[in-house]
ChimeraX commands (.cxc) that place a marker at each C-alpha (Angstrom):
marker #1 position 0.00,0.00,0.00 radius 0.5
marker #1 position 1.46,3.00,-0.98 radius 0.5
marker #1 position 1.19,6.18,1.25 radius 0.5
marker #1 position -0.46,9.32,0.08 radius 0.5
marker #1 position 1.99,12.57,-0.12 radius 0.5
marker #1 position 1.40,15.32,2.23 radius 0.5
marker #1 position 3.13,18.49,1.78 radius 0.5
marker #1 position 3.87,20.78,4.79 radius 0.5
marker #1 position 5.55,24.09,5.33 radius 0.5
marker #1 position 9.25,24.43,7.62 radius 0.5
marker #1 position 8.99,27.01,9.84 radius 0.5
marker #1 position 11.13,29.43,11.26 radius 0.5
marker #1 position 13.07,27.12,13.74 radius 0.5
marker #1 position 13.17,24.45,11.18 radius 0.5
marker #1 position 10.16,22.35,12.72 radius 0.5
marker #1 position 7.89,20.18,10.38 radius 0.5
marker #1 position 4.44,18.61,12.03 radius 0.5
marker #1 position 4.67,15.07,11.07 radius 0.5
marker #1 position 1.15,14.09,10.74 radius 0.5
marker #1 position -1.50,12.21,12.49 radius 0.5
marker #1 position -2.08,9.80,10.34 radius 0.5
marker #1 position 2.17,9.02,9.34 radius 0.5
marker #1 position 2.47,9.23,13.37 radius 0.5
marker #1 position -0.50,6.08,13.84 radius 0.5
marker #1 position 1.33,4.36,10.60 radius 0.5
marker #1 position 4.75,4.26,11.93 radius 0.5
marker #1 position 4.08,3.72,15.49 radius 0.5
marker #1 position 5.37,7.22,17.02 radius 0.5
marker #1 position 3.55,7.96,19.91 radius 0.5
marker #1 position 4.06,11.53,21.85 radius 0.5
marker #1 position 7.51,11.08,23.88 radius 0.5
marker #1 position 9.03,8.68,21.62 radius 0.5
marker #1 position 12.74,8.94,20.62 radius 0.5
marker #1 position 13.61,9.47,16.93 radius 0.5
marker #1 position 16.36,9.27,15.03 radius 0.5
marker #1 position 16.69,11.87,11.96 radius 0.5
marker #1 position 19.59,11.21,9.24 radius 0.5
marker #1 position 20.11,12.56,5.34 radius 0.5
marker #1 position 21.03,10.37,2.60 radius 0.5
marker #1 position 21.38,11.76,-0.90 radius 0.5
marker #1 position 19.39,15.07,0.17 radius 0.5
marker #1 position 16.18,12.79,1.15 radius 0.5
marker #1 position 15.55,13.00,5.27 radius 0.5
marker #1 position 14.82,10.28,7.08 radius 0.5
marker #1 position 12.94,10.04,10.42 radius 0.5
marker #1 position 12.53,6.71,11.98 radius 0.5
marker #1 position 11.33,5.73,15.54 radius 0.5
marker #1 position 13.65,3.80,17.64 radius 0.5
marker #1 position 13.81,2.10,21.43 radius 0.5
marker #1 position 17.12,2.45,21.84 radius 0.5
marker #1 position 20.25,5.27,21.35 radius 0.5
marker #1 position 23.17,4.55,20.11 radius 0.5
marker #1 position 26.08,2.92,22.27 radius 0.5
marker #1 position 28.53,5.73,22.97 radius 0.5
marker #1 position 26.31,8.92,21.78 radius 0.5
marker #1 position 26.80,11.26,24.17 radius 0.5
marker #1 position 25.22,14.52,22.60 radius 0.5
marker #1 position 23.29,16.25,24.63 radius 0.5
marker #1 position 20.10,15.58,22.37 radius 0.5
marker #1 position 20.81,11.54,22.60 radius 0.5
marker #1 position 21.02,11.91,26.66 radius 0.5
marker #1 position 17.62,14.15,27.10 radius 0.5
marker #1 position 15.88,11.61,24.40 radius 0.5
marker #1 position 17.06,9.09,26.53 radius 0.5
marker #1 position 15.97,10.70,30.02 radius 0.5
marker #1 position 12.37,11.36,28.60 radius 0.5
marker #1 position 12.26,7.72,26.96 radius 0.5
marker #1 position 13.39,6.21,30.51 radius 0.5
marker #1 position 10.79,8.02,32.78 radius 0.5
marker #1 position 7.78,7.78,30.56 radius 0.5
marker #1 position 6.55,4.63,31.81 radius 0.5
marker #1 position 7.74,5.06,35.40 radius 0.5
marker #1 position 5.48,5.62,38.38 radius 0.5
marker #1 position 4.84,9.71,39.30 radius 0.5
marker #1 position 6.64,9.23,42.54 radius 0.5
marker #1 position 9.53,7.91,40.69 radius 0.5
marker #1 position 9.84,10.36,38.89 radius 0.5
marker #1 position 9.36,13.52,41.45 radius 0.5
marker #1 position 12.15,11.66,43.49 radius 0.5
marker #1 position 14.13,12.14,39.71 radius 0.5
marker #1 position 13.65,15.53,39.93 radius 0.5
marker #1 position 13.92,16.24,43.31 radius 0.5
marker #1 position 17.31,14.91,43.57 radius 0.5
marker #1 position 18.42,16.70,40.08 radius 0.5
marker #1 position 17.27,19.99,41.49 radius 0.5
marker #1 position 19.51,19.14,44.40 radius 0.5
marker #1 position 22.87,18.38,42.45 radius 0.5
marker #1 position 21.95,21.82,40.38 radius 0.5
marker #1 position 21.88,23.55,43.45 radius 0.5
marker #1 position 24.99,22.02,45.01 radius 0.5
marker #1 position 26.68,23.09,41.89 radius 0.5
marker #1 position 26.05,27.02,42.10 radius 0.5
marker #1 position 27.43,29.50,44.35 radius 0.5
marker #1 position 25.77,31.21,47.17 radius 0.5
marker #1 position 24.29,34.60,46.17 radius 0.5
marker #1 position 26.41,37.58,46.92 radius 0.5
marker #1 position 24.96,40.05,48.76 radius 0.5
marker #1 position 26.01,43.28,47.56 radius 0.5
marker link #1:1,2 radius 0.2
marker link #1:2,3 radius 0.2
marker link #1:3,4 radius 0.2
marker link #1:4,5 radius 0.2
marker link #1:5,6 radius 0.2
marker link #1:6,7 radius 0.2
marker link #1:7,8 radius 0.2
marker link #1:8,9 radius 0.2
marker link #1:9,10 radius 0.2
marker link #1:10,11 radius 0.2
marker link #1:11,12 radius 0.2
marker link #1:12,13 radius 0.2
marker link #1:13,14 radius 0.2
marker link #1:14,15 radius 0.2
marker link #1:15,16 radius 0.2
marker link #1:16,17 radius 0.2
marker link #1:17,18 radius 0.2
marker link #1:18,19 radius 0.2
marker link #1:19,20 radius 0.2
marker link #1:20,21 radius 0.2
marker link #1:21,22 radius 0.2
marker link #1:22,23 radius 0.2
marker link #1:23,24 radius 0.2
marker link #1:24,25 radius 0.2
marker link #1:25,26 radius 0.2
marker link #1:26,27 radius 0.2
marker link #1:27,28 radius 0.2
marker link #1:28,29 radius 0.2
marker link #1:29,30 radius 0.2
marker link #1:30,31 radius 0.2
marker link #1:31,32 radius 0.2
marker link #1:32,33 radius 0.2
marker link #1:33,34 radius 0.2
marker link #1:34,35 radius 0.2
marker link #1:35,36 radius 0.2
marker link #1:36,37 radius 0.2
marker link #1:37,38 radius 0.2
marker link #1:38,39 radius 0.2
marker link #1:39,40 radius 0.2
marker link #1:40,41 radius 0.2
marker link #1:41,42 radius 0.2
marker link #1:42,43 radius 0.2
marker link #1:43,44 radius 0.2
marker link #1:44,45 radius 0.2
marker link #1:45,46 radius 0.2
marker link #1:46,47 radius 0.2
marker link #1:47,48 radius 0.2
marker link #1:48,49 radius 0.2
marker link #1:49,50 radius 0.2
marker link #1:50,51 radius 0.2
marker link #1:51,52 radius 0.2
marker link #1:52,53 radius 0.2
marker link #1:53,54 radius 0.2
marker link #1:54,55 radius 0.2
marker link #1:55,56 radius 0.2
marker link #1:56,57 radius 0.2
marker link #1:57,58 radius 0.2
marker link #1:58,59 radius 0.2
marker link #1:59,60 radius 0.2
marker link #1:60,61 radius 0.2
marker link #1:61,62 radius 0.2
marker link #1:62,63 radius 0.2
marker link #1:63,64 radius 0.2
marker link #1:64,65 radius 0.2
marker link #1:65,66 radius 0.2
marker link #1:66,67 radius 0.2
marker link #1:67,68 radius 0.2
marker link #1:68,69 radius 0.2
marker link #1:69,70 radius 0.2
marker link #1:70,71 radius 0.2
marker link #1:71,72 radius 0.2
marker link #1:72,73 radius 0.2
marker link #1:73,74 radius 0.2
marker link #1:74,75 radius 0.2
marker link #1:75,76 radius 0.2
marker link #1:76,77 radius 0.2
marker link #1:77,78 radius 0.2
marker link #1:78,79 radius 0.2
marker link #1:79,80 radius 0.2
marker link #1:80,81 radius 0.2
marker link #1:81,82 radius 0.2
marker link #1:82,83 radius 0.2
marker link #1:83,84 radius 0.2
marker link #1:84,85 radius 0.2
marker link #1:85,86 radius 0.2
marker link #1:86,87 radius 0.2
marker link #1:87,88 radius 0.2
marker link #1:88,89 radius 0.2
marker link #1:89,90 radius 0.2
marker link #1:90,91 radius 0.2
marker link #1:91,92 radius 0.2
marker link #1:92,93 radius 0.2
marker link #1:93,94 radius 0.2
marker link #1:94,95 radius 0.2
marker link #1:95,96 radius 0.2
marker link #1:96,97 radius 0.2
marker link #1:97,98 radius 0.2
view
């Protein structure tokens, strides 16, 4: 079965809606982790579990974070967050007073 074209419009920050019905066809849900590559000037988006071994951009670790907490129960994750808000604040100075 061959999919119908859809034409849609970049915008300014270089975002494209992928739509509805592509989304249901391919299996992306909202939160899922993509991976985006270009091969002879034709993008490709495909869904994936898992990131690669070894990529440590900071767009593979986030997609990773968000990927590893959306199934977990809501007091797992506030415990998450509590104790990242804790290492960001160990990590800054104390106000000066001036």
């Amino acid at each position: 079965m061959k999919a119908k074209q859809m034409y849609k419009v970049v915008d300014g920050k270089g975002r494209v809606l992928i739509p509805r019905e592509l989304r249901a066809a391919s299996g992306m849900d909202y939160g899922d982790i993509v991976r985006l590559g270009v091969s002879q000037g034709a993008v490709s988006v495909k869904k994936v579990e898992l990131i690669e071994v070894g990529d440590q951009s900071p767009e593979a670790v986030e997609a990773f974070v968000y990927a590893a907490i959306r199934d977990m129960p809501e007091e797992k994750k506030i415990a998450i967050a509590a104790k990242l808000l804790e290492q960001l604040h160990d990590g800054k100075e104390p106000p000066h007073a001036d």
